[in-house]
Structure formats: structure tokens, C-alpha cells
N, C-alpha and C positions, 0 to 999 in steps of 0.2 A: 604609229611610232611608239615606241615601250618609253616607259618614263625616265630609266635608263639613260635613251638616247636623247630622249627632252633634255634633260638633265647636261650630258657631254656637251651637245648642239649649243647651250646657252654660255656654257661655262669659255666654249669657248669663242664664242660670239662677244663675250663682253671681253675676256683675256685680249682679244685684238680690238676693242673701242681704248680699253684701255691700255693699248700697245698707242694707238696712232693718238691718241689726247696725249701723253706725258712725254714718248721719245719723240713721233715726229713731228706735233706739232699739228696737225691735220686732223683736229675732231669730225666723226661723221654722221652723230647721231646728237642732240637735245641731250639737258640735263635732265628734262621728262621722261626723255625715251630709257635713257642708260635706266633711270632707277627702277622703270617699270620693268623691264629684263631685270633685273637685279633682284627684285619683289617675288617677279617669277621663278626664279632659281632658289630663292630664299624658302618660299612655299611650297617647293618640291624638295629641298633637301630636309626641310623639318617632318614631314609626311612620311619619307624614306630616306630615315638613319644609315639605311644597309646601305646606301650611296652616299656615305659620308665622307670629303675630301679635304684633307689639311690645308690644301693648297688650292681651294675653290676659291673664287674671285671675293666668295661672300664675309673668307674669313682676311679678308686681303686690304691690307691698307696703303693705299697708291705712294710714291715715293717722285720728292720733286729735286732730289739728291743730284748734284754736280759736280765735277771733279778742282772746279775753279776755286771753292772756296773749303777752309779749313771744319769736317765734319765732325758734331759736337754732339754728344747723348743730352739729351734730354734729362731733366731731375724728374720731371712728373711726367708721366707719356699724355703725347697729345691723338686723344682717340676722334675718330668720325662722330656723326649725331644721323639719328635717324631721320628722316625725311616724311613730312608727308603735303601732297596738295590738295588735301579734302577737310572743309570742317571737322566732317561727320566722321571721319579717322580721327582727327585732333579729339574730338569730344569722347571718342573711344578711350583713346590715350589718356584722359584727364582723369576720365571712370576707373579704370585700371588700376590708374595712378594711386586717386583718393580709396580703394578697397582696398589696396595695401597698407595704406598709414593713415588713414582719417584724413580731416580736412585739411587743405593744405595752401598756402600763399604761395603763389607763383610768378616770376618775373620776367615779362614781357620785354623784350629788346630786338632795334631794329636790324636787320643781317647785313651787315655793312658788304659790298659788297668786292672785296679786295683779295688780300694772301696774307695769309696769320704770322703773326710773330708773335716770339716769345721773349720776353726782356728780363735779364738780372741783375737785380741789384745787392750792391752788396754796401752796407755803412750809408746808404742814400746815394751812392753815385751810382752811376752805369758800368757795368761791369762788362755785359753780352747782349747779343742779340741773335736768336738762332731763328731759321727759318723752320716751319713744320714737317720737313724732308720726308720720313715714311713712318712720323709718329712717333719713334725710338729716335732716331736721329737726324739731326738737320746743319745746315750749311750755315757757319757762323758769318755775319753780314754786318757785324757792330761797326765798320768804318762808314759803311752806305747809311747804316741808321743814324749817325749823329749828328747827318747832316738833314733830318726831318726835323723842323724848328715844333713841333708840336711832343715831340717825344725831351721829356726833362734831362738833364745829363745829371743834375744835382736835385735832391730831391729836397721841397719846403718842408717846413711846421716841423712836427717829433711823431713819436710812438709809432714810426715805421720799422719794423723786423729788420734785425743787422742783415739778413741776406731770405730773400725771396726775388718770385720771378712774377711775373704781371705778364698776362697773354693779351691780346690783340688782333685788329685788322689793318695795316696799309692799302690804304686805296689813295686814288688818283680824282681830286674834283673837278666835273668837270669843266671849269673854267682852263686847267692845268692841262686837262685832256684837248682840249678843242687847240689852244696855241699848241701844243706840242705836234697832233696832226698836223697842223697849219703850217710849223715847219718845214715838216716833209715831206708834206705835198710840192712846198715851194723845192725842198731841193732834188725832188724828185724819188725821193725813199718810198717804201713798204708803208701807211697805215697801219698802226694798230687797231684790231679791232674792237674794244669795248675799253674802258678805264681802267679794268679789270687786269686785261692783258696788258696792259701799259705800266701798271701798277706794278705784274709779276717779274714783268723783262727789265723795269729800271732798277729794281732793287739787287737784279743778278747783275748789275754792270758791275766791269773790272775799275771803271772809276770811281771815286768818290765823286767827283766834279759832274760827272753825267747829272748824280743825282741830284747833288744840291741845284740844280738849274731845273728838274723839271716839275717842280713843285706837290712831293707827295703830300700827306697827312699821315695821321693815325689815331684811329680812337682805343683807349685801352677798355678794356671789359672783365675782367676774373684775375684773381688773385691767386697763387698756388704755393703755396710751402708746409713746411711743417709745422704746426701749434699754431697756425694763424688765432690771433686776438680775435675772432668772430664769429659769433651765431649764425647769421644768415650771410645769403649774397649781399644783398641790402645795403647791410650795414659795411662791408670789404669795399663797395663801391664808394658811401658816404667817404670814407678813408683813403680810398686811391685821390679824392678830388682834392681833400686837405693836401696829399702829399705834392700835389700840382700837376697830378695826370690829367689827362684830355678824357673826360668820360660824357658817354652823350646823356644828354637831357633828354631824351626820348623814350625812355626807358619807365614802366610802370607796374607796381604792384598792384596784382588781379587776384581773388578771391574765388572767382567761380571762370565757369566755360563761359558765360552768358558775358565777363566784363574781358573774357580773352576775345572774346569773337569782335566786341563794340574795339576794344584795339586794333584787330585787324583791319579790319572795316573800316576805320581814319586812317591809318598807313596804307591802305590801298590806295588809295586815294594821295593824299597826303604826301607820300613822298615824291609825288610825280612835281613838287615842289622844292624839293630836297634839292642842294649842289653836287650832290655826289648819288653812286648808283647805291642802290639796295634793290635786294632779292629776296626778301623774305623776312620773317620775325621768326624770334628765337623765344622758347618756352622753356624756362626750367622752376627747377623748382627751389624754394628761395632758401627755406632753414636745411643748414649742415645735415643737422640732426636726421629729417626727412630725408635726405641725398642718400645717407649711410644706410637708413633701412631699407631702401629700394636698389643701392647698388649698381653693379655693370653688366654688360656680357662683354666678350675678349672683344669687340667692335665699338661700342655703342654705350654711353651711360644710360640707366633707364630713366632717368630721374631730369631730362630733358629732352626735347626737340626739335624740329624746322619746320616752322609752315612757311612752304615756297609758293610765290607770288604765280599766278602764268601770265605769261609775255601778253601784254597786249595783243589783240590781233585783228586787221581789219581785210575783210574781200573786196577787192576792187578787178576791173578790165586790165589785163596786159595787152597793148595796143598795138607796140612795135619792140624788133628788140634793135636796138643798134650797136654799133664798136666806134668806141674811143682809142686811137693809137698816140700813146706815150714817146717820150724823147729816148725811149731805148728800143723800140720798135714792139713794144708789150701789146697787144690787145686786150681789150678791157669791154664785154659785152654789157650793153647797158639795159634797164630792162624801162620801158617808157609805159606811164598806166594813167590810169583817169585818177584824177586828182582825188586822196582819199583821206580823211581828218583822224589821226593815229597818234596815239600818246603827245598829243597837244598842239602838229605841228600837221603840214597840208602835206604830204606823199605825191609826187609824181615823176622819182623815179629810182631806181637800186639798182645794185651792181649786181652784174648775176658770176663774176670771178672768173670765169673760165669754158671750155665747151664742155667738161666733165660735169659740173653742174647741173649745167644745161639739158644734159641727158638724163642725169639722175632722177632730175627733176621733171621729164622728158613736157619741157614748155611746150606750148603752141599759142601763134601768137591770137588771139581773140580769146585765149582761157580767160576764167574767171579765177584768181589767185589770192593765197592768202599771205599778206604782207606783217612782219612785225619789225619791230625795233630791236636789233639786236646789241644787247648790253644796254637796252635802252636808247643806244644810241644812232647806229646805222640803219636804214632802212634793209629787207634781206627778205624774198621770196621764201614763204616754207614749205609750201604745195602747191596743189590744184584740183580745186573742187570739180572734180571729174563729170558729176552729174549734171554739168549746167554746161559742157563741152560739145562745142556744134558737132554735128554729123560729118561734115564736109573737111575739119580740121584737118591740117597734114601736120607731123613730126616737122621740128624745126632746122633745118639745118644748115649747121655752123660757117662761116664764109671759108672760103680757100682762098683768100685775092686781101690784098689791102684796099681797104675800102678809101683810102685816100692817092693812090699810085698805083693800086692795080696790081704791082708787085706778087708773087707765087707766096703764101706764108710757111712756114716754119715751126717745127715743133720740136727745139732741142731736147736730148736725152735729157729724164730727169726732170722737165721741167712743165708744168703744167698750162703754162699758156701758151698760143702762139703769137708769132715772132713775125715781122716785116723786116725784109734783110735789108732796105734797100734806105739803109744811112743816108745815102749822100744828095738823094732824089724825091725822100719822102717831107712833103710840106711839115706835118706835124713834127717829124723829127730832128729837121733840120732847126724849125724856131725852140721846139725844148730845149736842145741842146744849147742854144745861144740866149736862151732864156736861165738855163740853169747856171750856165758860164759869168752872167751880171748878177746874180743874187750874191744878198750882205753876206752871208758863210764861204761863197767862193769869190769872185774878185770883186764883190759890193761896188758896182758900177753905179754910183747913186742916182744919178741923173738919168738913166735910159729905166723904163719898166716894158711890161709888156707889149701893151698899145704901140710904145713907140720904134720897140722890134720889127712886130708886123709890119708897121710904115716902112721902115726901112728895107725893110724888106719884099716887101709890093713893091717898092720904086727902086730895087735891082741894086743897094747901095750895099748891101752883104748877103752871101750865102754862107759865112760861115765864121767861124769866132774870130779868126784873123782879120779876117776883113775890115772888123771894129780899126782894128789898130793904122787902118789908111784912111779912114774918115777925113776931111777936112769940114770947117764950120762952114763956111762956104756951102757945099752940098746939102748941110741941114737946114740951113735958115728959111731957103725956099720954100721946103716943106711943107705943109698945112701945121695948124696948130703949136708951130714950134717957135721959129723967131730969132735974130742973132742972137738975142742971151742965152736962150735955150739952145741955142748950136754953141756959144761957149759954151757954157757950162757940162754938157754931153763931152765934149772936147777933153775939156780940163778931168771930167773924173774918170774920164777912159785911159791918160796919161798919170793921173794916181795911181791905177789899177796897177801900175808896171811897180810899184812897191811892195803889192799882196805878197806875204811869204810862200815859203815852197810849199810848204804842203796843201795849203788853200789853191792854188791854182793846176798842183795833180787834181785836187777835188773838181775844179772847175773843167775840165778835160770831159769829166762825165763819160771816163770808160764804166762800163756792165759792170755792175756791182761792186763798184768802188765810191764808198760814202765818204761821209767826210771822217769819221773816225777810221777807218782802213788808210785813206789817202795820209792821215798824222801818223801813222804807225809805219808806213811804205816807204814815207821819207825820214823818220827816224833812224829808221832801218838801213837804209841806201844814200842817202844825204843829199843828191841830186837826182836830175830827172836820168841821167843819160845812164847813169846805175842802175836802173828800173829799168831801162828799155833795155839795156845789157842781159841781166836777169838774166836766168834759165827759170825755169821752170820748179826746178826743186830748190833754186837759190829766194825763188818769192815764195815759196811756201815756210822758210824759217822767217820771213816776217812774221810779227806779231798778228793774230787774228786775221793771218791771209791765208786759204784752202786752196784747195784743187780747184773748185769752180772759179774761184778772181783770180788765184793764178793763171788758167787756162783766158779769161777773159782780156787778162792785162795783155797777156802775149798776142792775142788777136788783133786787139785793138794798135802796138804796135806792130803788124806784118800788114796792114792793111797801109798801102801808101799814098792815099792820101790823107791820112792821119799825118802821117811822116812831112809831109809838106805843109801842113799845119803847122806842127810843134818847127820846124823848121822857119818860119815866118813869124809865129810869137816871139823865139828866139830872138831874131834879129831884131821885132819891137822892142827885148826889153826888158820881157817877164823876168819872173827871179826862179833859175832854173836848180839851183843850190839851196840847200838850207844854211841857216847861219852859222858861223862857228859857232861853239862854246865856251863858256868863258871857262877854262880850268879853275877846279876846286880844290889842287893839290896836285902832288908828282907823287903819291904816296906808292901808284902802281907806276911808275915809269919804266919803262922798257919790258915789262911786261905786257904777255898776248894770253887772253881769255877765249875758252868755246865756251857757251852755256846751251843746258840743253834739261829739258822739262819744265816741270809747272813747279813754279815755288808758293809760297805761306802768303809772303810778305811783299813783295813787287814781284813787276809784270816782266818779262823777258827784254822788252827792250827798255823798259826802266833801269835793271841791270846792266843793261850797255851803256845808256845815258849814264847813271855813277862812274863804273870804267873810266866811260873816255877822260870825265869831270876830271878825274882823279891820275889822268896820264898813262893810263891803260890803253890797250888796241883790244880791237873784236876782231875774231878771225869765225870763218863760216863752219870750217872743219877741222877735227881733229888734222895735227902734225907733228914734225919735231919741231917747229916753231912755236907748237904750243907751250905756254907757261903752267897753267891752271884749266882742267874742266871744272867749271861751275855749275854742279848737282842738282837739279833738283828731284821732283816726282816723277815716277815714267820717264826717264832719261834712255836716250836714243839709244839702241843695244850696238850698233855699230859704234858710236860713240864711245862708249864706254870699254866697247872690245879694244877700236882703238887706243883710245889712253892706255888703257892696262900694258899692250903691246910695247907702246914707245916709253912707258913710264912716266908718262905726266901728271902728275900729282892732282887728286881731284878732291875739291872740296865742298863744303854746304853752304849753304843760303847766309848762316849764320858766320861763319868762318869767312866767308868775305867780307860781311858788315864790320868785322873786328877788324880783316888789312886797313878797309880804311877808315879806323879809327870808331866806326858808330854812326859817322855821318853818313847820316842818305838823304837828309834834304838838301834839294839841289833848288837855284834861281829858277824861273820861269823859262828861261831863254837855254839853262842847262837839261832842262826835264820835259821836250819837246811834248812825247808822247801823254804827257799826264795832262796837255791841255785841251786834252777829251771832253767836248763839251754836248754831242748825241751823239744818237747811233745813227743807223743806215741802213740800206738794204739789204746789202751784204752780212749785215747783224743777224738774219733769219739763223745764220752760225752760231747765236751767242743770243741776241735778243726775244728771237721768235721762240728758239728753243725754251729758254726760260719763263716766257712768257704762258708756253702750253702747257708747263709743268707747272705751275701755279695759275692755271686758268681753271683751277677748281672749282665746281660753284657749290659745292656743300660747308659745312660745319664742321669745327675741331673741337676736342675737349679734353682738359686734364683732369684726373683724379688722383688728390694726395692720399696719403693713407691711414694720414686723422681723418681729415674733413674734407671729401671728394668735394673738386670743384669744377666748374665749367668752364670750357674753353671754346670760343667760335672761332671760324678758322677755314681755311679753302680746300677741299678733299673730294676726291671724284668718290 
């Protein structure tokens, strides 16, 4: 192969790792592997100039850019950091470094390991927060930020700059990561996979409220404006701490390679102690002065770098593989191995995600496999040590049958796992489902938990959520372990349940990818149940954060009838199949009918209908001559707007409504259904996942001003 085609082959080898990491979400290669392609392409295009491409991956700085929130330039660009995983490169790096400018102090700091942000201030308050987007520009996020109690809204002490910006990492600790999985698992949602990810996708939520409940941090690191007061890093840091920044204490001035390396060497270690994840320490170099004679290239400051940690990793026996089936008929291949002692904790057993995995990875079960923690935290098959694979081994292959009912499985379009159709027959899915149904986010049946499901369900007293609602105490007291208090009390909080609001109990229905935020947004939207199963098809897609896929799922789930004899049986129990009125804020729009259509600044689309109604307004679906007002925002519907044009209905902006009524947009709790968004959900892979993979960067950011280049850490493939 000519170098040429070396050269095409990689470029665009990594153009699609970095297609499936930032749009869809589906990395398929290590932050090892990407950079070592990357290295490779780097050392063949410096070699041959005459294959030099503008648009080569190498001159290319990945973008976590979104259409959701308002995009903001940058004052100082936030550039990449080179990478390396080898001392004896770092001691390269230092050599280099000191032949350019003499001796030099250098500041060692731990690589938090989260998604950068950029903070401004201006007179000591907080002015912005932008996210790292593609280094020139990023997504302003100040309303999610102010709800991180670690970041100052007003700044202490004096002699802080009337307006500079302070860069950073958000991450997720993981005591904050472990409850937040923990939820939903319980409600049956998607896992995030490392802190990291968890980190990226809360800070993209459309709520505020999401975020203040899931307990981020941020540590600040670098200072950036113009005439900064400072000599060194050093000394910018001393100064952020006065001003009441979160700056870590882990941080130290090294003199040579020899006290870089004795640093490493205890954070290797060291931080597998740590609440929160890191991946690496950051080397730069400390005085200004230094920074400026060393300089940039259009990528990369010279005058710092990354030495990245490698994952823990241990070999252990894959024994057996089995399948876990979920309360939506998901299979979940499990991977079972001889107990192995891995970044502090005993291994014996990981998920191996799907059959595509499985092939990739092409298992067999008696390999010899290499296990790490991924993000630190999930256990995750990364190979198989081939040379230690019996002779006799066969390719593993994937079940066709539910392994609990036998059932034929399924592999919907689109979708990567397979599928058990058989809802109504299948053990595991019938207890999820009535499992998910009593949890505190859906009808918090306090008194039944799992255990006591199963029971009930071994001794024939329900197959299905309705069933709850014919219980008598009587039937339970018999029971083992239970007793007449405990048959009251079951009693009593399954007849609370009938007060759960509307949209907790859409949630509790546990159709296919309908979370608990989709389900607050469904019934915002539609205001009872019987609206929703009305629907069409393109009438639940202009709900809020509902797609083609939960559209298509919702419709399933009602055409299926014995759903339909479900929701028909709750009914008569009880449930509350309407949402609450609202209390009016005004008649200021009265007799006026509203279309809204696009992405607005400042509230979410069915926020703007919540004002509305507040205010004596109607929402109509589609343009009419009934219409009063199109309300504009971004990418507004071209049919929509054909229409208005046509019939003459006056259309207006975002801001021109806030003014009909009056300025007010805060609305009671009870008026503002949708904003009491408190997570996400499965169905978030729309909105959560996505965000998540676009700031699942695991490299470094960095700014340079144009007195005194400074250093920026930060998440960047």
C-alpha cells in the first residue's frame, strides 16, 4: 500500500470513529486506540507535506455543538492538549521543552475527568457559562450552571479583573453517579456509562431541575483574559482560591522530570482513592513568560500536556455467558468469569450489551479475557488473549428463544438488541412491569417492594398492574411473612396510589421508551390519557421531546388490547386519568388560539403552552383560520409558516410574546407541569445519550490569550 493510501485509509478511519463518538453516540474504538491512529496519520503527514490536507482529522477539532442551546464564541479559543501514555515520551516532552527556554517549573494537576467549561465573569458576578463546542464556539448553559453549588455566582475578597473567564472541568462524584444509576435501574431506564457520560448529558438537559438534583461539582483550573495580574499559573491559581473558586489541592510545582514522574507515580495510585473519576495528570508549564516563548501549533499548546493513566486491566476465565430479560423484553447478555481482584473490587461478572459485541469480540466461552473497569467504573470485556484459547473452542452463538418462555426473539429495525415479544407470558416481564408500576417516581406504592411481588405473584393473586387494585387484606395476611398489619397497610397505600397525578401514572404504564420525563411532557401536552391514546402519530410527535421511535411505541402499546383492558380496569379503580387544571395567571390572551413551532432561547415548547393557557390562551396543533398568532421560533415548520403566510396570521417571536403578557413567565408549580422535570429516561438516548457522547471526550482543552497564553483542561476527542 503507497503511503498515499496509508494516509486516505486512516484519515478516514478515524473521520468515522469520530462520526459514531460525537453524532451517534456509539464509540467503537479506546481513547488508546483513537490516538494511536491519530499519531499514525500525524507521522505520515509531517514526513509527506505533498499530502497535506486542511481538512485532515489531525487539523480537526471535534465539536459537542447542539441546536438546543443558544451558541456563544468563545474570547479565548479553547484548543486540544497533546496526549501521551509513555514516561519516556513525557521525558521527551520535558527535554524539548527545557532546550527551548532553559530551566523550567512546571505544574502538575490531576485530569478531572468530566466536560470543560468556560465561566465569565464580569464585576465578580457570573455573567456565562459556555460549554467547549468545537473550541471557537460552544453552547451557552449558564442556567444548568447556577444550579452547581460549587461554582460562586458572586465572587469573595477584591483584586479580581472587572471581566475575565475561568475554564474548568464538571464532573459527576461518584457517590452522585451510583444514586443516580440507582434510580434507573429502579425505573427501568438506560444506565449511563461512566461519571463522565453522566456528567456530559446532565449538563445538556432542557431543565434546570434535572440538574440541580443530580449532584454535579466543578473544579476550576486556568484563568484567561487580557492583562491578567500574573506571572505564573501558580500564582492565577493562589488568586482564583481567594476569589472562592473550587481549586484542587492536588495540584504541584515540579522542577525536573524525576519529581514529575514521583507525582505520577502517587496519583497512580492515589487516586483509585479519589470520589470522583480522573484519567490522567496535566503538565504545563508554570511562568507566562515560558508559555509565550514556546507557543502553539493551530491544535495544541507546546508548552503543556497529558499523561493518560491505562485502564486498569486484569485476565481472568469466561465461564458461561448468560441473558437477563428486562420488563420491556430487552435481553441483556451477561458475561459470568472466575472471580478476579480489579481496581479494588472482586469481578465476577459484566455485561457484554448485545450480540454485535459479542461477535466483535468473537467470545468463547472457556476464553481467557481481559476485563477492565470502564470509567472506572463498570466492569467491560476488552479482548481475548487468543494464545491461551483451547483447540476445541467453538464461536459462541447468540440465543434465538427466550431464555425464560421460550418465545421466538426479535430484532427491531434500528435497534441493537434483541427483543422477547411475548409481554403478556413472559415471567420477568410481567414482574418488571408491576415492579416498575409501584416504584416512588411512578405510583410509590410504599408498602409492596419486590420480594413481596414475586409472592404475590407465585400465589396467583396478580398478573398484572390492575390486579393490585382487587387485592383485599384478607388474601394477604395469610401469606408468609406478611400478617394483617401488613395486609393493611399494602391495602391502604395501593388506595393512596389512586391520587398519583397524570403524568406519574402514564409513567407507571411503562410503555417502550416512555420515561418519566417524556411521560411529564406527553401529559402536558395532551392533558389526559384518553388524548394520548387518541393521538395520531404525527399529533405525538409535536409533543415535547417525543420522536418517531416513542411515537411509533406509544401507538403499539395502545393497539395491543389487552393493554386496552388494563387501562380500562385502572380506570374504573380510580387512577387519575386527567391532569390538573391550571390555575389562571391572567386573561391577558383570552380568546386568543396560538400554533407554536421551533426551538426557542428561552423556554421549551410546551412551556410556552403552559404560559398560554396560564394566561387564557388555547394551543391549537395546526395552522388555521382559527388561528390567532404563529409563535416563531428556530427551524420553524415550513408548512407552517407556508401556512400562516397563506391565511394571514400574524406571526411572532419568542420575545413578542413575553411582552403580550406582560414579562411574566413565571408560572406556580401546578401551572408549569412540564418544568417539574426531575430525570431523564430511556427514551432521553434523544437528548441524554446524545449529549452525553458528545462531551464523552476523554482528552484536554486549552486557551491561549494573547498576552499570556494560558492553559485550559477540558474533554476533546
Amino acid at each position: 500500500m503507497s503511503v498515499e493510501q496509508q494516509i486516505n485509509e486512516l484519515r478516514q478511519l478515524l473521520n468515522l470513529y469520530n462520526h459514531k463518538y460525537y453524532v451517534e453516540n456509539a464509540p467503537v474504538v479506546s481513547d488508546y486506540e483513537f490516538d494511536s491512529l491519530l499519531r499514525q496519520l500525524q507521522d505520515l503527514e509531517r514526513d509527506n507535506p505533498q499530502f497535506n490536507d486542511p481538512n485532515s482529522p489531525t487539523k480537526r477539532v471535534g465539536s459537542d455543538l447542539t441546536n438546543s442551546f443558544r451558541s456563544v464564541e468563545h474570547s479565548f479559543a479553547m484548543l486540544s492538549l497533546s496526549n501521551t501514555y509513555s514516561l519516556d515520551e513525557l521525558r521527551e516532552w520535558v527535554e524539548r521543552t527545557e532546550r527551548e527556554v532553559g530551566q523550567v517549573e512546571y505544574m502538575c494537576e490531576l485530569k478531572f475527568d468530566g466536560t470543560a467549561i468556560s465561566l465569565t465573569y464580569e464585576n465578580g458576578r457570573l455573567l456565562r457559562a459556555v460549554t467547549r463546542g468545537d473550541g471557537t464556539r460552544g453552547d451557552d448553559v449558564t442556567e444548568n450552571v447556577r444550579t452547581i453549588r460549587s461554582i460562586p455566582l458572586v465572587l469573595t475578597g477584591d483584586g479580581y479583573p472587572d471581566f475575565f473567564e475561568i475554564r474548568g472541568e464538571i464532573f459527576m462524584p461518584y457517590s452522585s453517579f451510583d444514586r443516580l444509576n440507582a434510580e434507573r435501574e429502579a425505573a427501568g431506564e438506560q444506565l449511563f456509562a461512566n461519571p463522565r457520560n453522566a456528567a456530559a448529558g446532565t449538563l445538556k438537559q432542557q431543565q434546570s431541575q434535572v440538574v440541580a438534583k443530580r449532584g454535579l461539582d466543578c473544579t476550576l483550573y486556568q484563568l484567561a483574559g487580557d492583562h491578567l495580574p500574573f506571572e505564573s499559573h501558580a500564582e492565577s491559581l493562589d488568586a482564583a482560591r481567594r476569589w472562592g473558586f473550587k481549586v484542587s489541592d492536588c495540584s504541584q510545582l515540579c522542577c525536573s522530570i524525576e519529581e514529575i514522574n514521583e507525582y505520577i507515580n502517587h496519583w497512580d495510585t492515589a487516586r483509585k482513592e479519589m470520589p470522583f473519576a480522573t484519567d490522567g495528570i496535566v503538565i504545563k508549564v508554570n511562568r507566562y513568560s515560558d508559555r509565550r516563548k514556546l507557543g502553539t501549533t493551530s491544535k495544541a499548546p507546546k508548552w503543556a500536556v497529558a499523561y493518560k493513566f491505562k485502564a486498569e486491566q486484569a485476565l481472568t476465565r469466561l465461564i458461561k455467558v448468560t441473558y437477563q430479560v428486562g420488563r420491556t423484553g430487552a435481553i441483556t447478555p451477561v458475561a459470568n468469569l472466575e472471580p478476579v481482584l480489579l481496581a479494588g473490587t472482586t469481578v465476577k461478572r459484566a455485561t457484554l450489551h448485545n450480540a454485535d459485541q459479542i461477535a466483535a469480540l468473537d467470545l468463547r466461552e472457556g476464553d481467557m479475557v481481559y476485563v477492565e473497569k470502564g470509567g472506572e467504573i463498570i466492569p467491560k470485556i476488552t479482548g481475548v488473549e487468543l494464545s491461551e484459547r483451547k483447540a476445541d473452542s467453538e464461536p459462541l452463538k447468540y440465543i434465538d428463544t427466550c431464555p425464560e418462555c421460550g418465545s421466538k426473539l426479535v430484532r427491531y429495525e434500528g435497534e441493537a438488541k434483541h427483543y422477547c415479544p411475548n409481554q403478556s407470558g413472559c415471567r420477568p416481564q410481567i414482574l418488571g412491569r408491576i415492579i416498575h408500576f409501584i416504584r416512588r417516581k411512578a405510583m410509590n406504592i410504599e408498602s409492596l417492594g419486590e420480594e413481596t411481588i414475586e409472592l404475590l405473584f407465585e400465589n396467583s393473586l396478580i398478573s398484572n398492574i390492575a390486579d393490585l387494585y382487587d387485592l383485599k387484606a384478607a388474601q394477604l395476611s395469610v401469606l408468609p411473612r406478611l400478617g394483617e398489619k401488613s395486609a393493611d397497610n399494602i391495602i391502604q397505600s395501593i388506595e393512596n396510589s389512586k391520587l398519583t397525578p397524570f403524568h406519574r401514572v402514564l409513567f407507571a404504564l411503562g410503555i417502550r421508551f416512555v420515561g418519566e420525563t417524556t411521560a411529564k411532557y406527553l401529559a402536558a401536552h395532551f392533558r389526559s390519557l384518553d388524548a394520548v391514546m387518541a393521538a395520531s402519530r404525527e399529533e405525538l410527535i409535536e409533543a415535547e421531546e417525543v420522536g418517531e421511535k416513542i411515537a411509533d411505541a406509544i401507538i403499539d402499546y395502545f393497539a395491543d388490547e389487552k393493554n386496552i383492558l388494563i387501562i380500562e380496569r385502572l380506570r374504573a379503580a380510580g387512577l387519575q386519568f386527567e391532569a390538573e387544571e391550571r390555575v389562571a395567571a391572567s386573561e391577558r390572551l383570552a380568546g386568543l388560539a396560538f400554533v407554536i413551532s421551533g426551538s426557542f432561547a428561552d423556554h421549551s415548547r410546551d412551556e410556552l403552552k403552559a404560559l398560554i393557557e396560564a394566561h387564557g390562551g388555547k394551543n391549537l396543533a395546526a395552522v388555521s383560520a382559527n388561528t390567532s398568532y404563529l409563535l416563531a421560533g428556530d427551524k420553524i415548520g415550513p408548512a407552517k409558516l407556508q401556512k400562516a403566510n397563506k391565511l394571514g396570521v400574524k406571526i411572532i417571536s419568542e420575545q413578542e410574546f413575553v411582552e403580550m403578557i406582560g414579562g411574566d413567565t413565571i408560572l406556580s408549580q401546578e401551572q408549569s407541569q412540564p418544568a417539574e422535570s426531575t430525570d431523564n429516561n430511556i427514551t432521553q438516548q434523544e437528548s441524554d445519550t446524545k449529549n452525553e457522547a458528545k462531551a464523552n471526550a476523554p482528552e484536554n482543552s486549552e486557551v491561549a490569550t494573547s498576552n499570556a497564553p494560558t492553559a485550559i483542561q477540558g474533554s476533546l476527542f
